[in-house]
GUTI-507389 format. One record per atom (N, C-alpha, C): residue in one letter; x, y, z; residue number from 1; atom name. Coordinates in Angstrom, 3 decimals. Example, Ala and Ser with C-alpha at 12.3 -4.5 7.8 and 13.67 -1.06 7.14 Angstrom:
NODE  code        c1        c2        c3  pos  site
NODE     a    13.190    -5.690     7.800    1     N
NODE     a    12.300    -4.500     7.800    1    CA
NODE     a    13.200    -3.300     7.800    1     C
NODE     s    12.850    -2.250     7.080    2     N
NODE     s    13.670    -1.060     7.140    2    CA
NODE     s    12.900     0.030     7.870    2     C
END
This chain:
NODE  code        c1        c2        c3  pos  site
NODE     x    56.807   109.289   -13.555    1     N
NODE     x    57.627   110.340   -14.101    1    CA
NODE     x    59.085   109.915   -13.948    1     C
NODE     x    59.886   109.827   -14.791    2     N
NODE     x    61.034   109.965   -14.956    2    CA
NODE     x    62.054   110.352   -13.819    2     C
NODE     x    63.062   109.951   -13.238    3     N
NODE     x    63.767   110.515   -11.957    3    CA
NODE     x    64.549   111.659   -13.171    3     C
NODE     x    64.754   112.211   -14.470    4     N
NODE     x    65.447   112.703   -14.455    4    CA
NODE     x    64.548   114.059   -14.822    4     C
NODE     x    63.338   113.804   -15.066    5     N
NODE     x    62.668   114.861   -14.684    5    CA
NODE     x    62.604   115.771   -13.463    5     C
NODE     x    62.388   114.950   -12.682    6     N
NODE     x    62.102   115.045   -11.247    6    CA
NODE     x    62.033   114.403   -10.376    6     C
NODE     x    63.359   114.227    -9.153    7     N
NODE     x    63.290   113.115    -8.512    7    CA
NODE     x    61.998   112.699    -8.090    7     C
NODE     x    62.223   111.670    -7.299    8     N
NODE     x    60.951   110.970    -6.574    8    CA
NODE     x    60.234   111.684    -5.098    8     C
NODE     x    61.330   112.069    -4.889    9     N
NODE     x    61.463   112.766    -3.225    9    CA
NODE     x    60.479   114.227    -3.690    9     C
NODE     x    60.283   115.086    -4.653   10     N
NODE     x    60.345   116.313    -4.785   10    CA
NODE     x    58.610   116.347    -5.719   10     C
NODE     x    58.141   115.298    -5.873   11     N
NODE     x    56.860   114.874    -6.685   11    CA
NODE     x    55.718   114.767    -5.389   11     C
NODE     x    54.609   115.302    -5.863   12     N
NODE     x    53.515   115.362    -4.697   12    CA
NODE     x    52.829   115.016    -5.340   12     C
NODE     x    51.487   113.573    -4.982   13     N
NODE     x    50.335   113.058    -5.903   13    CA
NODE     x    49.309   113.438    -4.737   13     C
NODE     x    48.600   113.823    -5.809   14     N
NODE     x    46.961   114.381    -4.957   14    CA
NODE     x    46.055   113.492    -5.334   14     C
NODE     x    44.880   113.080    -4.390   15     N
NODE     x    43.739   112.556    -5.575   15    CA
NODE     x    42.949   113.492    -6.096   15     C
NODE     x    42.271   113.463    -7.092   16     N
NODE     x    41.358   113.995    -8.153   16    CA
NODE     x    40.135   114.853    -7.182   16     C
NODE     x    39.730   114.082    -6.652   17     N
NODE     x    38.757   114.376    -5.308   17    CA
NODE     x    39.571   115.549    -4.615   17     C
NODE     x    40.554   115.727    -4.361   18     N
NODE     x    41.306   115.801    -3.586   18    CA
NODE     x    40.959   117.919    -4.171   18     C
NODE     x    41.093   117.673    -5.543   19     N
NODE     x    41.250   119.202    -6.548   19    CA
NODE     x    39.744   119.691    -6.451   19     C
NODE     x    39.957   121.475    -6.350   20     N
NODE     x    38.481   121.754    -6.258   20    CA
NODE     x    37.999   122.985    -7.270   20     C
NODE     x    39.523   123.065    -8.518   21     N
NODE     x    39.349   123.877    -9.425   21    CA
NODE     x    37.875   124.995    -9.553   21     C
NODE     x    38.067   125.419   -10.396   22     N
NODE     x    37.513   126.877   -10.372   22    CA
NODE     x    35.830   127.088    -9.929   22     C
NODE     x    35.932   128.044    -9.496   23     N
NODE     x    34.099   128.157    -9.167   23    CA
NODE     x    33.874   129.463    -9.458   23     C
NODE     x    32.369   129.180    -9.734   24     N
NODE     x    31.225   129.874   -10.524   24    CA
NODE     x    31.554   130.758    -9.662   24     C
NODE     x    31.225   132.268   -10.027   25     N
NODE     x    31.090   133.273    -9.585   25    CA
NODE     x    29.906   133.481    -8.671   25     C
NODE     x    29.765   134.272    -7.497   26     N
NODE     x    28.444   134.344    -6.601   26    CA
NODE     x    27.195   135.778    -7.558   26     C
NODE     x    26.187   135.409    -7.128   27     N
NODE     x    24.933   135.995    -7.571   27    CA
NODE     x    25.568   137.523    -7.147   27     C
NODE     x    26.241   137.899    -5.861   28     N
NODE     x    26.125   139.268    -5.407   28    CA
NODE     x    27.437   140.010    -6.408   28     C
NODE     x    28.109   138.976    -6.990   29     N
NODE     x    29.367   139.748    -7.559   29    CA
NODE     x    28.821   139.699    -9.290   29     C
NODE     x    28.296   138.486    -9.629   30     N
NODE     x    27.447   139.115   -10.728   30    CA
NODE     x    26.622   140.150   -11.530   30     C
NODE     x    25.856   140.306   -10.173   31     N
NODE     x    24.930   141.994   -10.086   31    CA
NODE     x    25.956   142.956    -9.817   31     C
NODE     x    26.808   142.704    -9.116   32     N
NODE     x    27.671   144.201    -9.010   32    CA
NODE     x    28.845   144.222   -10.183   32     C
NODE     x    28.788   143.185   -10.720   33     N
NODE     x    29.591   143.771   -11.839   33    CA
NODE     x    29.159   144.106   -12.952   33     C
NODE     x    27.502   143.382   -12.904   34     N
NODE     x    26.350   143.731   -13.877   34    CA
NODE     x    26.312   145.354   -13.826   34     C
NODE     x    26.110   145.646   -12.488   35     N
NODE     x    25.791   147.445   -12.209   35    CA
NODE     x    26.931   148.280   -12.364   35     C
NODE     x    27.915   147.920   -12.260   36     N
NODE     x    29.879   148.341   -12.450   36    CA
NODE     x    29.506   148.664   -14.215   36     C
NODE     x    29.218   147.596   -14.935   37     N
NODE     x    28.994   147.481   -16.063   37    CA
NODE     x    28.453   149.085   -17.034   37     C
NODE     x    27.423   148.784   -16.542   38     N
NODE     x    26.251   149.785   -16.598   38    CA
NODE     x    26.424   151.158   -16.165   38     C
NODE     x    26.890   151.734   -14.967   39     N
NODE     x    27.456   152.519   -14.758   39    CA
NODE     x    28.480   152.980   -15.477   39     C
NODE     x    29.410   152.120   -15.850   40     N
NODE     x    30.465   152.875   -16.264   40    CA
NODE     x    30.266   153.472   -18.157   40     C
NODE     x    29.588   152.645   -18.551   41     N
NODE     x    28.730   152.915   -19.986   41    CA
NODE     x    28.163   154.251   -19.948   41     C
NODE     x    27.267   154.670   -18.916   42     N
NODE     x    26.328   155.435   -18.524   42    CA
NODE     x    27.347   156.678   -18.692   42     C
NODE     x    28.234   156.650   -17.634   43     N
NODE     x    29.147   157.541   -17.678   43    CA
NODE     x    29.992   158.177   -18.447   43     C
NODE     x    30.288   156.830   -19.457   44     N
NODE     x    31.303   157.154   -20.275   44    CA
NODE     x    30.087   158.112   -21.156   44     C
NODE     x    29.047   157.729   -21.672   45     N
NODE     x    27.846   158.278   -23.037   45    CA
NODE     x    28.076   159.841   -22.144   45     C
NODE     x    27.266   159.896   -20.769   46     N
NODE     x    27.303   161.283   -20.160   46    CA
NODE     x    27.792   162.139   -20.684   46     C
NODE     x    29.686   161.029   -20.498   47     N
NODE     x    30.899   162.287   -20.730   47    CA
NODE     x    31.093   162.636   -21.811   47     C
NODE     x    30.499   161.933   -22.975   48     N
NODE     x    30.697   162.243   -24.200   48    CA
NODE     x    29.807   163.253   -24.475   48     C
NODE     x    28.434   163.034   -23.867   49     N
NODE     x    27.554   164.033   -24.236   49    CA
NODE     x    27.491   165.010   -24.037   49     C
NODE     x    28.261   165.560   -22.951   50     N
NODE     x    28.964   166.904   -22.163   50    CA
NODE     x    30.045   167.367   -22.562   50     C
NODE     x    30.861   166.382   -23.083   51     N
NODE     x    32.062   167.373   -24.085   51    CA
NODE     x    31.970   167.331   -25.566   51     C
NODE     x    31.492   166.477   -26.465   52     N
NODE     x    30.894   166.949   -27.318   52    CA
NODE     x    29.001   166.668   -28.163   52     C
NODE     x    28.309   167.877   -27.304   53     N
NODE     x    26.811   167.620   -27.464   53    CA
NODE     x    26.235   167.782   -28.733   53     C
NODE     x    27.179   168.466   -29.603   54     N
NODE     x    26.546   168.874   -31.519   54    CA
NODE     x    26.971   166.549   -31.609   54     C
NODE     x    27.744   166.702   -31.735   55     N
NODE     x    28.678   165.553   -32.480   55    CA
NODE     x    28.069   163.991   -32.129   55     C
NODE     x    27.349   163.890   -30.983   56     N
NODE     x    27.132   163.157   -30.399   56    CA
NODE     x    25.495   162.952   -30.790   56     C
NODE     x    24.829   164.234   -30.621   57     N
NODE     x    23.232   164.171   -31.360   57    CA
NODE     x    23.227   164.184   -32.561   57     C
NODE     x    24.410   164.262   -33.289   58     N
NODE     x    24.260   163.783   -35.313   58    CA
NODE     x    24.418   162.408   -35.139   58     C
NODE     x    25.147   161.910   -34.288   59     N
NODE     x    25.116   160.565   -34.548   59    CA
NODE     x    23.803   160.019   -34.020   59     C
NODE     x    23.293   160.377   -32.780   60     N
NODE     x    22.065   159.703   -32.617   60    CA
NODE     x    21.236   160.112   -33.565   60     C
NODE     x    21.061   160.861   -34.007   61     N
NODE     x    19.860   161.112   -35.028   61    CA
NODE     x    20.314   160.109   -36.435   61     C
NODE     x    21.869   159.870   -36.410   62     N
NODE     x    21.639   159.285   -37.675   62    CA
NODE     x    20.996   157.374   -37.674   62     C
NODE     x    21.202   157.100   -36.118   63     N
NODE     x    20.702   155.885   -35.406   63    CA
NODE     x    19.992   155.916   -35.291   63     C
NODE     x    19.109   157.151   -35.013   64     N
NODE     x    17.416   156.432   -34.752   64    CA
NODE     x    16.861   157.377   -36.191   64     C
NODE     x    17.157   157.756   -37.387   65     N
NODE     x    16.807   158.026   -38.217   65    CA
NODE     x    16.718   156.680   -39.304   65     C
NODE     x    17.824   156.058   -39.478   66     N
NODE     x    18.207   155.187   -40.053   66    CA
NODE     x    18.887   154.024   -39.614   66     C
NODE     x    18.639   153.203   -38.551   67     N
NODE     x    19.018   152.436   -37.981   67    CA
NODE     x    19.565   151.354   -38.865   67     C
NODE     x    18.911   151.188   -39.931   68     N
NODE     x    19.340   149.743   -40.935   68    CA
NODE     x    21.070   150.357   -41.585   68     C
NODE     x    20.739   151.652   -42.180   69     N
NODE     x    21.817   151.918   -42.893   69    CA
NODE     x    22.894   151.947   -42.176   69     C
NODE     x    22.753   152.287   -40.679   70     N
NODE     x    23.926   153.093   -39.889   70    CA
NODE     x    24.632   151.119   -39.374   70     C
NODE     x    23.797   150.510   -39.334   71     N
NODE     x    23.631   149.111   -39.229   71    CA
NODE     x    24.886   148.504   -40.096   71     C
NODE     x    24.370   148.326   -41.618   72     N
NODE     x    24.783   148.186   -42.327   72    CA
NODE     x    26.330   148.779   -42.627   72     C
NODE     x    26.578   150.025   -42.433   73     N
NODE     x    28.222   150.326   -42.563   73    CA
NODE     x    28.742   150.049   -40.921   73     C
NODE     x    28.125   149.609   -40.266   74     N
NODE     x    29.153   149.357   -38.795   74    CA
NODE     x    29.391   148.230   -39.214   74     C
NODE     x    28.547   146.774   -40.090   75     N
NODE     x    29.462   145.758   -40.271   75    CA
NODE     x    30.336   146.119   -41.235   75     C
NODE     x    30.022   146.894   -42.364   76     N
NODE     x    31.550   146.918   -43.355   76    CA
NODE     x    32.586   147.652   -42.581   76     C
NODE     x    32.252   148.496   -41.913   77     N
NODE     x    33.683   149.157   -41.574   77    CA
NODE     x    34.426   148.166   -40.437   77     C
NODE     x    33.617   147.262   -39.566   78     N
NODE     x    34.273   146.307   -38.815   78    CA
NODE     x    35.179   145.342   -39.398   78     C
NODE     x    34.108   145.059   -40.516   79     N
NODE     x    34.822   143.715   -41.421   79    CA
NODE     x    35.814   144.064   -41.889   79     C
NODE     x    35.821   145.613   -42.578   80     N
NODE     x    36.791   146.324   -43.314   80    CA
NODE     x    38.290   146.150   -42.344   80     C
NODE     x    38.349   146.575   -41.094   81     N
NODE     x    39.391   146.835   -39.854   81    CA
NODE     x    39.469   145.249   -39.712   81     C
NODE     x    38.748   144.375   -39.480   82     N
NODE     x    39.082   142.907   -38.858   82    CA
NODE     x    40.010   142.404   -40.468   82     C
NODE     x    39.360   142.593   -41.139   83     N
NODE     x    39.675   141.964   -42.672   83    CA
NODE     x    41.239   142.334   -42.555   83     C
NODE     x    41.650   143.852   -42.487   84     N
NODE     x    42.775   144.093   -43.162   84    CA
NODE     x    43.818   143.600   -42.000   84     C
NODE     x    43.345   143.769   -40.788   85     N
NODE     x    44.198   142.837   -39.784   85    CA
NODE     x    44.920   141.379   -40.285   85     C
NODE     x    44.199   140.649   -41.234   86     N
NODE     x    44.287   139.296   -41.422   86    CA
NODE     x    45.311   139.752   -42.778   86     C
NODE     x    45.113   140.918   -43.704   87     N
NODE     x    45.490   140.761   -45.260   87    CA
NODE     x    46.952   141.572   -44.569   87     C
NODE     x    47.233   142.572   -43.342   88     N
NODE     x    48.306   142.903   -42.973   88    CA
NODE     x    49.474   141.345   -42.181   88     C
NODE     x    48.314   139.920   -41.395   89     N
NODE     x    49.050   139.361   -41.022   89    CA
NODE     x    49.835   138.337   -42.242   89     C
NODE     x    48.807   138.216   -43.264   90     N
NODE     x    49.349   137.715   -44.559   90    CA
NODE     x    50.377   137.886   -45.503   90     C
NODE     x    51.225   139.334   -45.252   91     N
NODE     x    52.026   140.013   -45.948   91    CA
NODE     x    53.580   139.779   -44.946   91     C
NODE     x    53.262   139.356   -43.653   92     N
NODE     x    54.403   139.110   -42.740   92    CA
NODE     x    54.960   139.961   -42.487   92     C
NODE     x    55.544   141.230   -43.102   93     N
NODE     x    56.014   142.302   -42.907   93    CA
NODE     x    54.989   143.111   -41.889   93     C
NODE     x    53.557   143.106   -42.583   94     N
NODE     x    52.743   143.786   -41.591   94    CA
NODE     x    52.521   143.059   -40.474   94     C
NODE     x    52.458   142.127   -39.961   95     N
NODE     x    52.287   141.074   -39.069   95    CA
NODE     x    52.281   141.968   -37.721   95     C
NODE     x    53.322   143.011   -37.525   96     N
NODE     x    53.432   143.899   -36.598   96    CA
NODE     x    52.212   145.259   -36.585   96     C
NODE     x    51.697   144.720   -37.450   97     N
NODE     x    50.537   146.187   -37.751   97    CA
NODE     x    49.168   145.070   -37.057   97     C
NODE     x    49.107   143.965   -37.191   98     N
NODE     x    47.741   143.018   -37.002   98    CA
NODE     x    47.417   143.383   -35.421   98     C
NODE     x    48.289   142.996   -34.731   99     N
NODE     x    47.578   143.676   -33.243   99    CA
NODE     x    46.964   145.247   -32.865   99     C
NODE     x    47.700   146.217   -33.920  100     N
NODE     x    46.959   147.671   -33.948  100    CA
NODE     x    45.760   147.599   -34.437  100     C
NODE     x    45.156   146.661   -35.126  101     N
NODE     x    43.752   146.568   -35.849  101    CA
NODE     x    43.082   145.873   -35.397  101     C
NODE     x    43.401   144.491   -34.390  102     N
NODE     x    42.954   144.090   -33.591  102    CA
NODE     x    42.527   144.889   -32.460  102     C
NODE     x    43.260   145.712   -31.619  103     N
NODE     x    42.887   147.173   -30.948  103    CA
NODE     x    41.925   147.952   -31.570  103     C
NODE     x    42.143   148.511   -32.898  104     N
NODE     x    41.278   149.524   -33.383  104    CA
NODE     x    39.992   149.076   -33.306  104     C
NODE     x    39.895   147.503   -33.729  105     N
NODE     x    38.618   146.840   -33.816  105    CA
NODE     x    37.735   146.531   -32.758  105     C
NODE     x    38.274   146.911   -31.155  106     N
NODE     x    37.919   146.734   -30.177  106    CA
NODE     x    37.378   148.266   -29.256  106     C
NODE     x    38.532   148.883   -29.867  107     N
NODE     x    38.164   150.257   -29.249  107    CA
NODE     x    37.070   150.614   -30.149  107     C
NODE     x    36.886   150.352   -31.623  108     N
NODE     x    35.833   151.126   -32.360  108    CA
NODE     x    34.371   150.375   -32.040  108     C
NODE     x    34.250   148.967   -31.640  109     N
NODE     x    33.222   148.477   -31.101  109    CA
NODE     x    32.688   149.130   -29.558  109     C
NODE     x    33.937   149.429   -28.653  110     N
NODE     x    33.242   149.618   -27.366  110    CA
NODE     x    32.669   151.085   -27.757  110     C
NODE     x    33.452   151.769   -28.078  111     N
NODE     x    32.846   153.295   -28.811  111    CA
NODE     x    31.839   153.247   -29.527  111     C
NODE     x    31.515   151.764   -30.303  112     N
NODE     x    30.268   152.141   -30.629  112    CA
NODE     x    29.427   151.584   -30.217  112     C
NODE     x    29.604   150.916   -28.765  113     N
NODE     x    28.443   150.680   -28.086  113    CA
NODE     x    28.317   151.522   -27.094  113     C
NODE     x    28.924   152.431   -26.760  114     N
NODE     x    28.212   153.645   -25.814  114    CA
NODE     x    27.189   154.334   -26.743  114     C
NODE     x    27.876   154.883   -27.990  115     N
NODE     x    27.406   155.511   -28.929  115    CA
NODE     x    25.408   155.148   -28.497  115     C
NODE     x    25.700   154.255   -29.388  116     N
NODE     x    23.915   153.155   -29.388  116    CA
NODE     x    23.578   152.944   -28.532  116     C
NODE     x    24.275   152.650   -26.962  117     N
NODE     x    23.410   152.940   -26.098  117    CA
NODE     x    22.886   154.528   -25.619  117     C
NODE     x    23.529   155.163   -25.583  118     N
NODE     x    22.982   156.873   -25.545  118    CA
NODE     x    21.884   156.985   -26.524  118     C
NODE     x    22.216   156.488   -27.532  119     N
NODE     x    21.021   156.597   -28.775  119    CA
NODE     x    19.801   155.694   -28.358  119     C
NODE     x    19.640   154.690   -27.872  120     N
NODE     x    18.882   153.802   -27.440  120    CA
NODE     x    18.483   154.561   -26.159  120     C
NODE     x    18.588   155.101   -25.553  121     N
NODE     x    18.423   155.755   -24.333  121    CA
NODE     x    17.780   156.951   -24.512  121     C
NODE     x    17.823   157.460   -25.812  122     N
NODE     x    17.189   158.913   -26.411  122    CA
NODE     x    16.175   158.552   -26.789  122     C
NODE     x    16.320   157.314   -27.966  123     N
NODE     x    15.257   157.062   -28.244  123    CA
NODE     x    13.707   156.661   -26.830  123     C
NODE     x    14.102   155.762   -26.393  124     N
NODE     x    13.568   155.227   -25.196  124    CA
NODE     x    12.310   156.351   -24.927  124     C
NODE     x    13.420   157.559   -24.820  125     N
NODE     x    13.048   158.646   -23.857  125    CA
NODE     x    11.990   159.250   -25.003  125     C
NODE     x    11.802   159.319   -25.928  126     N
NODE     x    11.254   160.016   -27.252  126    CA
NODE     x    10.198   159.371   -27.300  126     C
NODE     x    10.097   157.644   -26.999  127     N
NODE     x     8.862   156.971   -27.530  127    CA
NODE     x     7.800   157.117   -25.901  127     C
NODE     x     8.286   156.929   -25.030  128     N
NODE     x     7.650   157.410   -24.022  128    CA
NODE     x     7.203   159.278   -23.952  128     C
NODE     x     7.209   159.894   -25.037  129     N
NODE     x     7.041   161.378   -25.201  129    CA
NODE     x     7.943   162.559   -24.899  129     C
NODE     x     8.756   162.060   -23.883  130     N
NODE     x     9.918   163.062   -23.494  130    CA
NODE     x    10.801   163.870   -24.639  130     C
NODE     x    11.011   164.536   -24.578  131     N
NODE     x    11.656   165.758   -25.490  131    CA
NODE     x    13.058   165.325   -25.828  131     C
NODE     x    13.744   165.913   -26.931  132     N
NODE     x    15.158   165.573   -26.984  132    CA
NODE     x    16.268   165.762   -25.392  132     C
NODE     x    16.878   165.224   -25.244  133     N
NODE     x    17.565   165.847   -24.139  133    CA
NODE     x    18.572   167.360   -24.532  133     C
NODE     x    18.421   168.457   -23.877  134     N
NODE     x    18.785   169.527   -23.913  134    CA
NODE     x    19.699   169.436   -22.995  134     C
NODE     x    19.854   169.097   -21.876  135     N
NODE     x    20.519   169.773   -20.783  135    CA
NODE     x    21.564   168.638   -20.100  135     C
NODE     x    22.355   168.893   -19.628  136     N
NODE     x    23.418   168.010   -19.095  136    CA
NODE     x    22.784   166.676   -18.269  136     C
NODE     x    21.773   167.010   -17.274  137     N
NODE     x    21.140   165.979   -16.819  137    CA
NODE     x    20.507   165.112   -17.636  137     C
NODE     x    19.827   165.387   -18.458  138     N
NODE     x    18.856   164.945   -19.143  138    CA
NODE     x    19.455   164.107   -20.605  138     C
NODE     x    20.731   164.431   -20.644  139     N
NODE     x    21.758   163.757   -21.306  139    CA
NODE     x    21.986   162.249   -20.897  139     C
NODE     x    22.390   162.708   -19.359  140     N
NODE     x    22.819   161.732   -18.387  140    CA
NODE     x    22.396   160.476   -17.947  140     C
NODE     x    20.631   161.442   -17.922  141     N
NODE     x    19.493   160.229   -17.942  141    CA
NODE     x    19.293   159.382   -19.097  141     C
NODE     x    19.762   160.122   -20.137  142     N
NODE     x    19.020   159.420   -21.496  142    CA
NODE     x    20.492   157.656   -21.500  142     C
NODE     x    21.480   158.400   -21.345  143     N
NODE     x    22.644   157.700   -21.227  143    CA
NODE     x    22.475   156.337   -20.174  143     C
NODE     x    21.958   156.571   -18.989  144     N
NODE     x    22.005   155.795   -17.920  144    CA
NODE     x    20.979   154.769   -18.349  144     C
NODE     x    19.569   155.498   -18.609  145     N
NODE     x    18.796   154.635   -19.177  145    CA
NODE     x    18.747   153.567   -20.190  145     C
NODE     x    19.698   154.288   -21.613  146     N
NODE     x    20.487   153.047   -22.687  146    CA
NODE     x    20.936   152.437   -22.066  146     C
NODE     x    22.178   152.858   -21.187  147     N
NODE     x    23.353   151.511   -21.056  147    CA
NODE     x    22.064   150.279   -19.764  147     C
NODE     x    21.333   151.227   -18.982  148     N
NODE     x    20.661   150.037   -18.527  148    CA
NODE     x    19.520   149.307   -19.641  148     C
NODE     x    18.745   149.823   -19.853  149     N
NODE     x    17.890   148.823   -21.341  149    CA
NODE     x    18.995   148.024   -21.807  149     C
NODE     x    19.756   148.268   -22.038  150     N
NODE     x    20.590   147.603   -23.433  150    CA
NODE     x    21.509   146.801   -22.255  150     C
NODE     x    21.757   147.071   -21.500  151     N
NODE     x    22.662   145.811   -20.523  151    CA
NODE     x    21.209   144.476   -20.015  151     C
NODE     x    20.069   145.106   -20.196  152     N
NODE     x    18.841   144.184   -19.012  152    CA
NODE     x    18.765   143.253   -20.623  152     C
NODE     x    18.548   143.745   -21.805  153     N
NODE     x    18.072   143.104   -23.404  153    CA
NODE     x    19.347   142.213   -23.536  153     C
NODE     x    20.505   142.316   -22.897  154     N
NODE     x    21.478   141.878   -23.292  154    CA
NODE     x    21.951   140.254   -22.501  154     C
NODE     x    21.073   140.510   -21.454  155     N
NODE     x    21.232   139.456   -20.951  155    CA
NODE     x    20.002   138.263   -21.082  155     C
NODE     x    19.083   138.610   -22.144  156     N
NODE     x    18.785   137.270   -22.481  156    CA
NODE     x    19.182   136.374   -22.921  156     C
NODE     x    19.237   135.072   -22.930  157     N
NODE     x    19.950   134.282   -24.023  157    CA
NODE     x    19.594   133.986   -25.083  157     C
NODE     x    20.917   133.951   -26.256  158     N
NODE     x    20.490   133.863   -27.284  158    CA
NODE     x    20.589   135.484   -27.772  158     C
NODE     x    19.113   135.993   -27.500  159     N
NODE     x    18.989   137.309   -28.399  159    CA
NODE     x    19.657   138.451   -27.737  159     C
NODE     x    19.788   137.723   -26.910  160     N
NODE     x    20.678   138.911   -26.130  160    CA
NODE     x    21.894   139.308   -26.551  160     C
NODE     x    22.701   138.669   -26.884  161     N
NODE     x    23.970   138.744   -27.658  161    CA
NODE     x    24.339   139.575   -28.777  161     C
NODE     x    22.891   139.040   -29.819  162     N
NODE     x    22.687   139.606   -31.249  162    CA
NODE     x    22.405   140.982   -30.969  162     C
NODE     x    21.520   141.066   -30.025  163     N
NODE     x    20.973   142.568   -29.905  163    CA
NODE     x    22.228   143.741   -29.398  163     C
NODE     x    23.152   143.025   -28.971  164     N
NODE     x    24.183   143.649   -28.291  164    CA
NODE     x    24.885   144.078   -30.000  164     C
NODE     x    25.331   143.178   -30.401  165     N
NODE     x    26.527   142.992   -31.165  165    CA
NODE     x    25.206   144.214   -32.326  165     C
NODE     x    24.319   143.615   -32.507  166     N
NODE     x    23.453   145.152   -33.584  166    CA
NODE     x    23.550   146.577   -32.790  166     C
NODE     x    23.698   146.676   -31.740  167     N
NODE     x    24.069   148.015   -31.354  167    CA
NODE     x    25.625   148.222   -31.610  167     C
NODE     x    26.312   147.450   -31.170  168     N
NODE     x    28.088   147.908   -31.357  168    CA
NODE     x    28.201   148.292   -33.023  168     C
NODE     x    27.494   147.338   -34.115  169     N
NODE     x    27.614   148.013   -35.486  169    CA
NODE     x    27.015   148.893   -35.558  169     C
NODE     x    25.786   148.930   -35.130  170     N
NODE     x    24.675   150.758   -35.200  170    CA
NODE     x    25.997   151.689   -34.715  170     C
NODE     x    26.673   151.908   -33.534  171     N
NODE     x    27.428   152.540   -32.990  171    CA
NODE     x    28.734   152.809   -34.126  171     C
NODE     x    29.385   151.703   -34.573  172     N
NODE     x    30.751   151.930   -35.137  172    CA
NODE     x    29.882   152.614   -36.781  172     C
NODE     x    28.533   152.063   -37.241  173     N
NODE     x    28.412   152.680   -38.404  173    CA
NODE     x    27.661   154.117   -38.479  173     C
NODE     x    27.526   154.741   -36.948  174     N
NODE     x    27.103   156.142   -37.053  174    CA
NODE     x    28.185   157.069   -36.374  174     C
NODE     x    29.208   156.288   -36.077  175     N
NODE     x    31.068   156.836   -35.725  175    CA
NODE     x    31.570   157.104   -37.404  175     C
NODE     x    31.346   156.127   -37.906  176     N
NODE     x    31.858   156.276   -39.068  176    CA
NODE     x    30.865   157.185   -40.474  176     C
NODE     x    29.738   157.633   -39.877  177     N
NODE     x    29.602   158.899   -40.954  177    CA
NODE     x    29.993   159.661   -40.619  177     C
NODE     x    29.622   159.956   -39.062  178     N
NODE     x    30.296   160.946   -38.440  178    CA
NODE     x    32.110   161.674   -38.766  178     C
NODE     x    32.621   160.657   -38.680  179     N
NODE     x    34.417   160.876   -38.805  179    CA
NODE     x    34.952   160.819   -40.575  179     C
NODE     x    34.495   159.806   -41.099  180     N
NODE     x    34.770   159.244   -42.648  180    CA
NODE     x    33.950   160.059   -43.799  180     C
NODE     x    32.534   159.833   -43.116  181     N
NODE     x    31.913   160.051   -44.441  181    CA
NODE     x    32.154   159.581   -45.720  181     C
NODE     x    31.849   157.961   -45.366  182     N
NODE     x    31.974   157.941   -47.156  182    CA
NODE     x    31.244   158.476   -48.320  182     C
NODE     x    31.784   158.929   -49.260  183     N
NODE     x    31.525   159.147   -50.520  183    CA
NODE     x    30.169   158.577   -51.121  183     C
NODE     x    30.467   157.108   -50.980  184     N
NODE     x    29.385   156.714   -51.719  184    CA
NODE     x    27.976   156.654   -51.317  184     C
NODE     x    27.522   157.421   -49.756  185     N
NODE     x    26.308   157.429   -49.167  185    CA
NODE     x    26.017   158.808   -49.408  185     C
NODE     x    26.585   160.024   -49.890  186     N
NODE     x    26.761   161.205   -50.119  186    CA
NODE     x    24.927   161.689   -50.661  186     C
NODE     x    24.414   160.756   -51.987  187     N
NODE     x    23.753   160.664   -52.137  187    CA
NODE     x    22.489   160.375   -51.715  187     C
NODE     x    22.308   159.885   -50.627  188     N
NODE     x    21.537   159.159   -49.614  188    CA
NODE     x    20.687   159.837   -48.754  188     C
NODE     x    21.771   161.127   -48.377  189     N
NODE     x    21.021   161.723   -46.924  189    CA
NODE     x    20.488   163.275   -47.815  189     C
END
């Protein structure tokens, strides 16, 4: 190196051996952030399901009624929000709007993976015979139970991923009949 970089006196050489850069995370902080995870999903669906319980069972019903369709508009409306992020950074003027859609596109995915997991958690509860959930607990359970199914499916490899990322669109495309309602599905239901 250069003395006018940095003298000679003020330079420290290590050997390579010497560096013990980053390490793997331990098994016990894995699981607890696995269960941190899960919990806090659980909680969040709960709280939704306790402050709003009409709003929250139209959307599950429109997820486990129609899973393909509700499927199907969570990728357009994603693509739709990611897309215009890129056609706002293209215009330069909007360039300052691309990180709000980058946000929107993140908050409307995690929202719609509580969503689908509560729905996945209803369902669960439905195919094993259990009744709709009525009651605050039974909300709670249905909730705890998604975000765990859908966190245990999620960690396979490979399909685990996909299966994740098909619930976050199930989620953002039964947010979005819910709130939007497009027009052109009007016909449909």
């Amino acid at each position: 190196m250069p003395d006018r970089v940095a003298p000679e006196n003020r330079i420290e050489r290590r050997e390579i051996e010497a560096w013990e850069g980053p390490k793997p995370p331990s098994w016990r902080r894995a699981i607890l952030g696995f269960l941190l995870g899960v919990l806090g999903i659980a909680a969040l669906g709960a709280l939704i399901a306790v402050l709003v319980p009409e709003r929250l069972a139209e959307m599950r019903r429109q997820i486990l009624d129609r899973p393909f369709h509700t499927l199907w508009l969570g990728f357009l409306t994603q693509s739709a929000v990611i897309g215009a992020g890129v056609l706002f950074a293209l215009t330069l003027i909007g360039l300052l709007l691309t990180p709000a859609m980058v946000l929107l596109a993140l908050a409307g995915g995690f929202a719609g993976y509580v969503v689908a997991a509560y729905a996945f958690g209803v369902g669960l509860f439905l195919a094993f015979g259990r009744g709709e959930p009525l009651s605050i607990g039974a909300r709670s359970l249905a909730a705890g139970l998604g975000a765990l199914a859908a966190g245990i499916i999620g960690l396979i490899p490979f399909f685990g991923w996909l299966f994740v990322l098909a619930m976050v669109l199930t989620g953002v495309g039964a947010i979005t009949l819910r709130v939007i309602r497009p027009s052109f599905f009007v016909g449909d239901e």
